[in-house]
N, C-alpha and C positions, 0 to 999 in steps of 0.2 A: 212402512217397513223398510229403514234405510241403513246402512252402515257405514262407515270412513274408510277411504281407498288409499290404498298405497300404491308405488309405482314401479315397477323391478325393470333397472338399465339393465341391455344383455351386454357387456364389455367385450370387446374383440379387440387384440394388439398382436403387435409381431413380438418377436424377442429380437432383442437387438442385435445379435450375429447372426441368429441361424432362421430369424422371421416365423418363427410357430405360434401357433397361436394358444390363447392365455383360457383357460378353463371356462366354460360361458356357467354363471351363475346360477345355481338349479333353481327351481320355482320354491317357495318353502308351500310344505305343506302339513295336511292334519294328521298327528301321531297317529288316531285310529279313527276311522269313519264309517257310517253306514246309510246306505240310502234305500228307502222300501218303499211300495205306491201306498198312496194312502186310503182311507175307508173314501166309496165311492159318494160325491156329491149328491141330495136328493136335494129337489125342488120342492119348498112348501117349509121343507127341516132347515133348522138352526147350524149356521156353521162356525165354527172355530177354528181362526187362521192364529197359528204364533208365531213367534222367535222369542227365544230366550238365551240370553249369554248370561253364566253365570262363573267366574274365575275360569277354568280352562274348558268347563264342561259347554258346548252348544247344542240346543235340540228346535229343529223348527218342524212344525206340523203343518199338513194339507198348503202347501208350497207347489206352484206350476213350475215347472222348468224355466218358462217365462221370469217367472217371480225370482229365480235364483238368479239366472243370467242378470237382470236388472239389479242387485246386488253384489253379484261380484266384477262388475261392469260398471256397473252406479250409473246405471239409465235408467228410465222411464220405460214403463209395461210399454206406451204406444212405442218405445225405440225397438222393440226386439219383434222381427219378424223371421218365419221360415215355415219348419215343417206344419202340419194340420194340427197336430194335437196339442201345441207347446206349450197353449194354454188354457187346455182341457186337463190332463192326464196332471196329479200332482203326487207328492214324493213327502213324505218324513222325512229325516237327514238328523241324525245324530252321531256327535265328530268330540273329539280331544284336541284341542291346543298343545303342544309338543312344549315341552320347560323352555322359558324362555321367552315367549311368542308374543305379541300382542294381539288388541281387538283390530287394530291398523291394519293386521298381516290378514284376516278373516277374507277377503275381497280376493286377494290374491291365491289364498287356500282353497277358496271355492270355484275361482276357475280354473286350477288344473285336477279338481276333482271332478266336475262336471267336463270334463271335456276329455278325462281317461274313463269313467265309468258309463258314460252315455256316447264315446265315441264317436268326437260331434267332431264337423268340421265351418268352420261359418269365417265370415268376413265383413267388414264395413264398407258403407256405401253412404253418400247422401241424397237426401228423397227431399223433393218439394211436397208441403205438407199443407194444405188447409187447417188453419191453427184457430183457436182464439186465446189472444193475447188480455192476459188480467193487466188492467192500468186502473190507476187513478183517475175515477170520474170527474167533472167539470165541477168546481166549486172544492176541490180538496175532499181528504179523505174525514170521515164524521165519525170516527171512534179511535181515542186515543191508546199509543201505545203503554204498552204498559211497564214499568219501571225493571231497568236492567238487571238480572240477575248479578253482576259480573261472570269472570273467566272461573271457567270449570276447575276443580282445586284436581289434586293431587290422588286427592281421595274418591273423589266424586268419578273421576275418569276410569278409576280399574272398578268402578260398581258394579252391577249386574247390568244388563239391557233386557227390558224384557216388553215386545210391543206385540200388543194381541188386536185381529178382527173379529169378529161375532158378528155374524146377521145371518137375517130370516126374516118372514115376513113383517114384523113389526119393525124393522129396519137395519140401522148399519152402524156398530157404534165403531171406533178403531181408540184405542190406547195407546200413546206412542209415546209414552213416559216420560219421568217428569215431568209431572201434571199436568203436560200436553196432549188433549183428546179431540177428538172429531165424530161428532155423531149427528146421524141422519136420521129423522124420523119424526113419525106426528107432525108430518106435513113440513119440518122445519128444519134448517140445521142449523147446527150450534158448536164455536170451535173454544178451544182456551186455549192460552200462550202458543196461538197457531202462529206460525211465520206466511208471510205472503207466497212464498213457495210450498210451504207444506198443503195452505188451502189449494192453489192452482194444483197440486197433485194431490189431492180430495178429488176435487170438482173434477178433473179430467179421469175419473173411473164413473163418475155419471152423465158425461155429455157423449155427442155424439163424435166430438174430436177433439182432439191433447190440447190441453191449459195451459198458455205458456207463464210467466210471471215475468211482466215486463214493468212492475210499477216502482222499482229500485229500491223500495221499504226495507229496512233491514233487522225492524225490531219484533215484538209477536204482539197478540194481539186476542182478545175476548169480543165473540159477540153471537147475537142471535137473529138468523132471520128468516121471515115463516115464506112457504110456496102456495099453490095453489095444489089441490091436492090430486088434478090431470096430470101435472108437471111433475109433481114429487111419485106418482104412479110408474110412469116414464122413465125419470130416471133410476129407480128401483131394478126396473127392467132391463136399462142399460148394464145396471154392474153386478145384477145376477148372470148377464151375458160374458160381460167381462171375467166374472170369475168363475166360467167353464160350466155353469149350471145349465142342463138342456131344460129350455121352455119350453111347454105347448102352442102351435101356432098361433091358438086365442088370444097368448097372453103376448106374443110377440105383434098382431095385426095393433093394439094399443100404440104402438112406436106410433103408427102413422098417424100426420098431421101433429107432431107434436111437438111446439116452438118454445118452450119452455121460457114463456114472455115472462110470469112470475120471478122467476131464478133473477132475469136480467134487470125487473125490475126494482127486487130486494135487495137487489147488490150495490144498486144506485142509492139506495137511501142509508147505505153505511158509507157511500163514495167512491164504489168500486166500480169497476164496468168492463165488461168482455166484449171484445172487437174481434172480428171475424179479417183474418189476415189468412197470408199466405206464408211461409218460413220454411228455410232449408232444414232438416232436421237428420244428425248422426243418426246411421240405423245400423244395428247389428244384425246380420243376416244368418241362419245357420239354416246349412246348407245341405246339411245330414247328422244327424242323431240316431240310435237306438233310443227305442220305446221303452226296453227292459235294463234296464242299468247292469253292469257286468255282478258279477259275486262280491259282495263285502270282503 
């Protein structure tokens, strides 16, 4: 669930006689928006996470505050830390692009909507993080990339966006468009024209800590490989956690003792391998939110 970031300079100048300063650029934002809680998560039921950009129209559903921040932010769920609920409590959001706008300006539109209507105040900070670093296993990697698309046309970039999650207990498929998927289940997982970053940010919504992607690969890539079905149990558990669903302590006592040796060592036989490091890691902090978003 990713979008492209833009970057707004604030400009401050004197004027050359009288030294006053020069109008600070306003933040651009969505002509009309709306943001409502969404239907409450049950455990057991099927859920449906979207985004969709279609020309100016956006609607995203069962969205955590987490998940928006990470978005209009372009961090990673493990970067955004704060209030209790941030990534329990999720929100609908449907908005208008203003004539003119880009999908570029969306990052920027969504944090000064999030931060008037939830009343947030937050900060950066950087935190030493217990990581595991995705590289390239010993012996090279054993699945070849797969042949360049070339550069996005003209046409292809004002397209729609449209990336959807689905899971429930028979697992976790994610759509992340053009014919880029990631899906977890029947014991295995299975990505297409995944990039080594997209996978490390798969895998770190089912481990027990953030995925980094250190193996400098920069092409995408098809493959499949099965777990053991403790491991794949486990990690299920991990990212129903992840994504605010309340478990029964039963299903949570399963975590324990569980090394997800499978995982590490299916990863080796495509030539991957997760090392257990340590890394500084930008963290968004928010420091105060409202729960209830202000009036549309």
């Amino acid at each position: 669930m990713r979008l492209l970031s833009g970057t707004l300079a604030c400009l401050l100048g004197a004027a050359a006689a009288w030294g006053q300063k020069e109008p600070v650029a306003a933040p651009p934002e969505f002509e009309v928006a709306s943001i409502r809680p969404s239907m409450p998560l049950v455990a057991g039921s099927d859920v449906k996470i979207g985004l969709h950009v279609d020309g100016a129209q956006i609607r995203c559903a069962q969205l955590s505050l987490s998940d928006y921040l990470g978005i209009a932010y372009k961090m990673k769920n493990y970067q955004i830390s704060g209030v209790d609920w941030l990534k329990s409590e999720r929100y609908d959001i449907n908005a208008k692009l203003p004539d003119g706008a880009t999908r570029d300006q969306i990052p920027e539109m969504l944090k000064s909507l999030l931060e008037k209507r939830f009343q947030m105040k937050l900060h950066h900070e950087s935190k030493p993080f217990p990581v595991y670093a995705l590289v390239v296993a010993k012996g090279g990697l054993k699945i070849p990339a797969l042949p360049s698309e070339g550069e996005e046309t003209p046409e292809e970039a004002k397209a729609g966006v449209d990336v959807k999650v689905q899971g429930g207990r028979g697992g976790v498929s994610m759509n992340l468009g053009k014919g880029a998927f990631f899906n977890f289940a029947d014991n295995k997982i299975e990505g297409k024209k995944l990039t080594m970053l997209g996978l490390a940010d798969m895998l770190a919504r089912f481990m027990d800590r953030p995925v980094v992607d250190m193996t400098e690969l920069k092409g995408r890539y098809d493959f499949t490989i099965e777990i053991a079905p403790e491991d794949y149990r486990a990690m299920m558990i991990r990212s129903a956690i992840a994504a605010g669903v309340q478990l029964p302590p039963e299903a949570l006592r399963l975590l324990d003792g569980a090394s997800d040796s499978s995982l590490h060592s299916a990863l080796q036989g495509v030539g991957l391998k997760l090392e257990s490091r340590k890394a500084p890691i930008d963290v968004l902090v928010v420091d105060r939110a409202e729960k209830m978003p202000t009036e549309n």
